[in-house]
C-alpha positions as CSV (number, residue, x, y, z in Angstrom):
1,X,-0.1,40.2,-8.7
2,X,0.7,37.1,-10.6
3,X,4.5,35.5,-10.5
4,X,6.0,34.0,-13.6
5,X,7.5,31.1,-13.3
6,X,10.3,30.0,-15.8
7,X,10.3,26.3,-16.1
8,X,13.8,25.0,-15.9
9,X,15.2,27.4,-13.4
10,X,12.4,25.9,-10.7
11,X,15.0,23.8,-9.2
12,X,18.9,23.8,-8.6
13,X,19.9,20.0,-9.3
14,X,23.3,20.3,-8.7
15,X,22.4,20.6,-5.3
16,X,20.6,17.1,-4.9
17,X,22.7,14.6,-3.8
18,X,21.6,11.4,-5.9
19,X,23.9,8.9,-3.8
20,X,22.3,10.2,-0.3
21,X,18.9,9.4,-1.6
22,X,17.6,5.6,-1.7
23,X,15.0,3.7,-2.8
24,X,11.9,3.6,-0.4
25,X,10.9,0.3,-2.6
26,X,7.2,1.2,-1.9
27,X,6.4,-2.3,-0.6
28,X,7.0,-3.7,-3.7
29,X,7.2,-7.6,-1.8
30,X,5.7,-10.2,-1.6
31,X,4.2,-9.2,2.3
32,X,2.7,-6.4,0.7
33,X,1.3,-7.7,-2.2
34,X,-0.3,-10.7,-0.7
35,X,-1.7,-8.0,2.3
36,X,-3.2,-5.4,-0.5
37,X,-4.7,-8.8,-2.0
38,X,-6.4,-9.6,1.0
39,X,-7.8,-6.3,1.3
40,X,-9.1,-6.4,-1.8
41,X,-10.6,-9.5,-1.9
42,X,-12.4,-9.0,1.7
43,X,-13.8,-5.2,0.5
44,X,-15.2,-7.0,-2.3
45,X,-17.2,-9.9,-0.8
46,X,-17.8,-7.2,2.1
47,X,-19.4,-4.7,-0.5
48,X,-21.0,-7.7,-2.4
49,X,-22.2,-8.9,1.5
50,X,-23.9,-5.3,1.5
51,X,-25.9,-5.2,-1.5
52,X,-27.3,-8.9,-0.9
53,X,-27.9,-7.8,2.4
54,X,-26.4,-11.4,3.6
55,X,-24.9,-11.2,6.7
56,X,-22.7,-14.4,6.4
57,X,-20.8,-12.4,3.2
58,X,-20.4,-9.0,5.4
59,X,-19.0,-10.9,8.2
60,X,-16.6,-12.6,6.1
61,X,-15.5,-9.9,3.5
62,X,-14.5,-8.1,7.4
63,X,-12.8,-11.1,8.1
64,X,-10.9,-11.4,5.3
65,X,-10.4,-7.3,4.6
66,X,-9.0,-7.5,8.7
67,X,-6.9,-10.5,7.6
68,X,-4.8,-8.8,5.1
69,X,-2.5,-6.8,7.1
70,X,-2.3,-9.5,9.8
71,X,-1.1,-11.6,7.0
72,X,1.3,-8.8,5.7
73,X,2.8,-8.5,9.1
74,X,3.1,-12.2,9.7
75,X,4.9,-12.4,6.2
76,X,7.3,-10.0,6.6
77,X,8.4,-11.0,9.9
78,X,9.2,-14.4,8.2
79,X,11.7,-12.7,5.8
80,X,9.1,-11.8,2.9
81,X,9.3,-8.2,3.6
82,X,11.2,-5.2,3.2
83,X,13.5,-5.7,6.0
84,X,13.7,-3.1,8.5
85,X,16.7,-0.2,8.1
């Protein structure tokens, strides 16, 4: 048996407390950024590595792809982060 389902009536806002809830801020920093960049850059020159089948290029697209979120980590504890709550 199929349920109808009134849009609208889904959810009682009143009951949400807007000021309890905060901003997660997603890693929208500069740590993060930078880190994701890294990532990035290092699957691309890994993937690139793999279909030239050059070894040198695998070995550093892993390098740089593992770098990333040393480098995010190392960023953030020098104040480029979202600090910690």
């Amino acid at each position: 048996m199929a349920t109808t389902r009134r849009a609208g009536n889904d959810l009682d806002r009143s009951a949400i407390d807007y000021d309890r809830i905060k901003d997660p801020g997603h890693g929208n920093t500069p740590a993060a950024w930078m880190g994701v960049f890294l990532m990035l850059v290092g699957s691309t020159i890994l993937a690139l590595g793999i279909v030239l089948e050059s070894d040198v290029t695998i070995w550093t697209g892993v390098i740089i792809a593992v770098a990333g979120p040393v480098v995010g980590l190392i960023m953030r504890a020098a104040g480029k982060g979202k600090p910690r709550s």
